[in-house]
N, C-alpha and C positions, 0 to 999 in steps of 0.2 A: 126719557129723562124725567125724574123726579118732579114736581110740582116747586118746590124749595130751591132746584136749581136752576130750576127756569127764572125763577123769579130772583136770582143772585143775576144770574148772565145780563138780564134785564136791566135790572137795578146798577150791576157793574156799565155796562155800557151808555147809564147814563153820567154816572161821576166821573169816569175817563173823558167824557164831555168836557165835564168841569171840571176837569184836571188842564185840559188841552189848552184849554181858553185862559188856562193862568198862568202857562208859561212850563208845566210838568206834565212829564209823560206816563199815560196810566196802562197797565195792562190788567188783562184778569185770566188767573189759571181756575181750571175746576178742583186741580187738588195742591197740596204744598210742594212736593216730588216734582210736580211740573215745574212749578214755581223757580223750585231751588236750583232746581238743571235748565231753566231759562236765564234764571242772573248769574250763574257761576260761568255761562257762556259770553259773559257779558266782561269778565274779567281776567286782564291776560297775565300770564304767569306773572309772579315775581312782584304782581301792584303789591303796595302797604294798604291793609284795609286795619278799621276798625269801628266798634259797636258803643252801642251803648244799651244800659239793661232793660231786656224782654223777654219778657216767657215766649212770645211769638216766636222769636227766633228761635230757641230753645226746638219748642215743640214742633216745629216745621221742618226741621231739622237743616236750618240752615246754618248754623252753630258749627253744627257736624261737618259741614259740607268744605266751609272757611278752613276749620283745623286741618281737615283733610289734605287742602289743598295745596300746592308750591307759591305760598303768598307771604309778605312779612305782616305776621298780625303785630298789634301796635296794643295791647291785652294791661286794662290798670291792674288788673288781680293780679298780675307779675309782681306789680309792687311789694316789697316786702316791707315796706309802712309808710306812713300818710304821705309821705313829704316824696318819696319814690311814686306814688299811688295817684299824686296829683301833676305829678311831673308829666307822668303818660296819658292824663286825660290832654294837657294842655298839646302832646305830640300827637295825640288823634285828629287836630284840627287839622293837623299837614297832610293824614292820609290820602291818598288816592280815593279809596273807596272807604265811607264810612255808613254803619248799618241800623235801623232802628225797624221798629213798627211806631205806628201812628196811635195815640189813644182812639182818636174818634176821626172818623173822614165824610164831610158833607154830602147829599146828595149834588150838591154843586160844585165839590173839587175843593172844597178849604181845609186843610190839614189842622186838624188842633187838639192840642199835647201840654200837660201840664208834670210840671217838674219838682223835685224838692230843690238838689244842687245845680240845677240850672245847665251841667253838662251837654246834655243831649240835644235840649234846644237851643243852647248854643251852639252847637256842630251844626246842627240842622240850615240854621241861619248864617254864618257865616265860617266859611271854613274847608272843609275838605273840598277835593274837586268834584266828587260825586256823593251823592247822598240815596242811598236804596232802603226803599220804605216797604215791610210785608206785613200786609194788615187781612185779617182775618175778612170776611164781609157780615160779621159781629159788632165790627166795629164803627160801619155805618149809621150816620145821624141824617136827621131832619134838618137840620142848619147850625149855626155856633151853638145859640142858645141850648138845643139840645144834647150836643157833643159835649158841651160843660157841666150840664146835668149829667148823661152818663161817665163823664169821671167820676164825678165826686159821689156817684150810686153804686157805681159796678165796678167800677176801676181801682183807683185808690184806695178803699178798705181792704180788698185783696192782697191786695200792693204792699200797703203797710203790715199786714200779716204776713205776707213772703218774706219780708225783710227785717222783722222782730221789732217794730217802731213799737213807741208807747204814744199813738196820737187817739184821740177819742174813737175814730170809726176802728182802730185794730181793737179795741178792747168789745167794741159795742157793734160792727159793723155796720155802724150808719154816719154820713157824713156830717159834724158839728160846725163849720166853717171855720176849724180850730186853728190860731195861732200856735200852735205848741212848737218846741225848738224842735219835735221829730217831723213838723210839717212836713209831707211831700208833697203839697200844692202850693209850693211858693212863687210860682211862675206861671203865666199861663200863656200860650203863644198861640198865634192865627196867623197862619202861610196862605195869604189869601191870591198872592202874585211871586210866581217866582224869574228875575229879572234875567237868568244865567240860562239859558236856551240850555237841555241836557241835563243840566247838573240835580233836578230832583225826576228821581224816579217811584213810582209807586205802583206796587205787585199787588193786587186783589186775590183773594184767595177764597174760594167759594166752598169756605171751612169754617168751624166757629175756632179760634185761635188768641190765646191770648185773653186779657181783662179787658 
């Protein structure tokens, strides 16, 4: 084993700690493929799942795995305009299963994720009956402080170039604390306890994946 993966296994088995201790349950795979055929065993035919936007999922190919599969996704890009497009964010709150990555995950188990429309972490906090988190172990911080540093360094200007915004770090790739109306840091949320015994799950992946 690799030097690097030793030190993921390590490092995962300690945030799974402090995952435990706050109420979510942590696992960690060494590649995504495990990952993905670990949570799709977790979901039985015919649940309503649905996501909200990540390259992690994307690249992990868990995107892939959902379409695949005999599920009703619950999908806003169906929308075919605003008003259809927010209709089905607010139907993903009822899903069974709903999917994200994490921006940053503490070495002590605190989830933290910042948003522009507020969707995601809205699901995350109140809302579907399951919530399944796959985070790269890239995406591990040193405590909050850190994890909101690396949004607004690594994450977010990415992000906002993925998604064509006009906000200071997509022009310049560096974060200005900008209020602009393309802000995607309008929200910033700390999962430090979660009170629903189950209902947050969170997949380590001892990959770099994702912003």
């Amino acid at each position: 084993m690799s030097p690097i993966k030793q030190y993921y296994e390590k490092t995962a088995a300690a945030v799974i700690k402090g995952l435990e201790k706050r109420g979510m349950e942590g696992y960690y795979f060494d590649t995504a493929a495990e990952a993905v055929e670990a949570v799709m065993a977790m979901i039985p035919a015919g649940s309503s799942v649905s996501w909200g936007g990540s390259v992690t999922l994307g690249e992990s190919g868990m995107m892939s795995a959902l379409q695949a599969a005999d599920l009703e996704r619950i999908d806003r890009a169906a929308g075919a305009n605003p008003q259809e497009k927010k209709a089905l964010e607010r139907r993903a709150f009822s899903a069974d299963y709903y999917f994200m990555s994490a921006n940053a995950v503490t070495l002590d188990g605190e989830l933290v994720n910042i948003d522009g429309n507020g969707n995601r972490v809205a699901a995350l906090v109140y809302g579907p009956e399951h919530v399944m988190i796959l985070a790269g172990m890239n995406k591990i911080a040193a405590d909050v402080e850190d994890a909101v540093r690396r949004v607004h360094t690594s994450a977010a200007p990415p992000n906002a170039m993925r998604l064509g915004l006009s906000t200071p770090c997509s022009l310049t790739g560096v974060c200005k604390d900008c209020l602009s109306p393309d802000c995607i840091c309008a929200h910033t949320v700390v999962t430090r306890f979660n009170r629903i015994k189950g209902r947050i799950k969170v997949f380590l992946i001892g990959e770099t994946l994702g912003f």
